[in-house]
C-alpha positions in Angstrom: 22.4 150.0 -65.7 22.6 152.3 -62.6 19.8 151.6 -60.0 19.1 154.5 -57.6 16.8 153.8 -54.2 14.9 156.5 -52.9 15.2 155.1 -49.0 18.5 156.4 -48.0 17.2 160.4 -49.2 14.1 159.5 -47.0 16.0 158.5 -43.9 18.1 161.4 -44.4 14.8 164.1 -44.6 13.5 162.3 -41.4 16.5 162.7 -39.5 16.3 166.4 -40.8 13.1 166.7 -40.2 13.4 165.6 -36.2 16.3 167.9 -35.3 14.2 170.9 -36.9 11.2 169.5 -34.4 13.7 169.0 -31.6 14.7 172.7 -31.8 10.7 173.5 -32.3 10.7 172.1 -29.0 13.3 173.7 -27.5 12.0 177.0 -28.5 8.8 175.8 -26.9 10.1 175.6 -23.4 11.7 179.1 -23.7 8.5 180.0 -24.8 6.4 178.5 -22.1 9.2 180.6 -19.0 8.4 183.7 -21.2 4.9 183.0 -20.3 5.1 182.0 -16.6 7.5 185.3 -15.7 4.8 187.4 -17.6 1.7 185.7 -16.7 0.5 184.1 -13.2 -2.7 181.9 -13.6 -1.6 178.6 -10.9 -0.8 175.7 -13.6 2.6 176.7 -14.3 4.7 173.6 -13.1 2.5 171.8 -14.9 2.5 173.7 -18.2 6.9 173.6 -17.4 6.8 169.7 -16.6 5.1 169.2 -20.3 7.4 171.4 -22.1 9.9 169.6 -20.7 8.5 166.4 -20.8 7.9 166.9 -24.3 11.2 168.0 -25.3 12.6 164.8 -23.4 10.5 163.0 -26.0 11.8 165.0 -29.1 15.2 163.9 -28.0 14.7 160.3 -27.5 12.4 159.8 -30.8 15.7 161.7 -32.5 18.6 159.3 -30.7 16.8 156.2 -31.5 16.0 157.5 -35.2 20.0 157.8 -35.4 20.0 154.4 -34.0 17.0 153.0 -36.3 18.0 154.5 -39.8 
């Protein structure tokens, strides 16, 4: 009888699945200086230190999913 476990196709989608959201985020900063050249409105270090912030987080979530699963 062969046995087949679904788990190990799971981890591997979720590990897919973060480095797709890591790029997302990536692509989120280069949107965000897009925005600051073109538009001037007096929040933009802030609106830059949560893109980056955020994409900080995308990385770690994906390192310790490597290290989790």
């Amino acid at each position: 009888m062969i046995t087949f476990s679904v788990w190990p196709i799971i981890k591997i989608f979720i590990v897919i699945f973060l480095v797709i959201y890591t790029i997302f985020a990536f692509v989120i900063i280069r949107q965000i200086q897009l925005m600051t050249n073109t538009v001037q409105v007096g929040f933009e270090k802030q609106l830059k230190f949560l893109g980056f912030a955020h994409f900080l987080f995308a990385i770690a979530v994906l390192i310790f999913s490597l290290i989790i699963l």
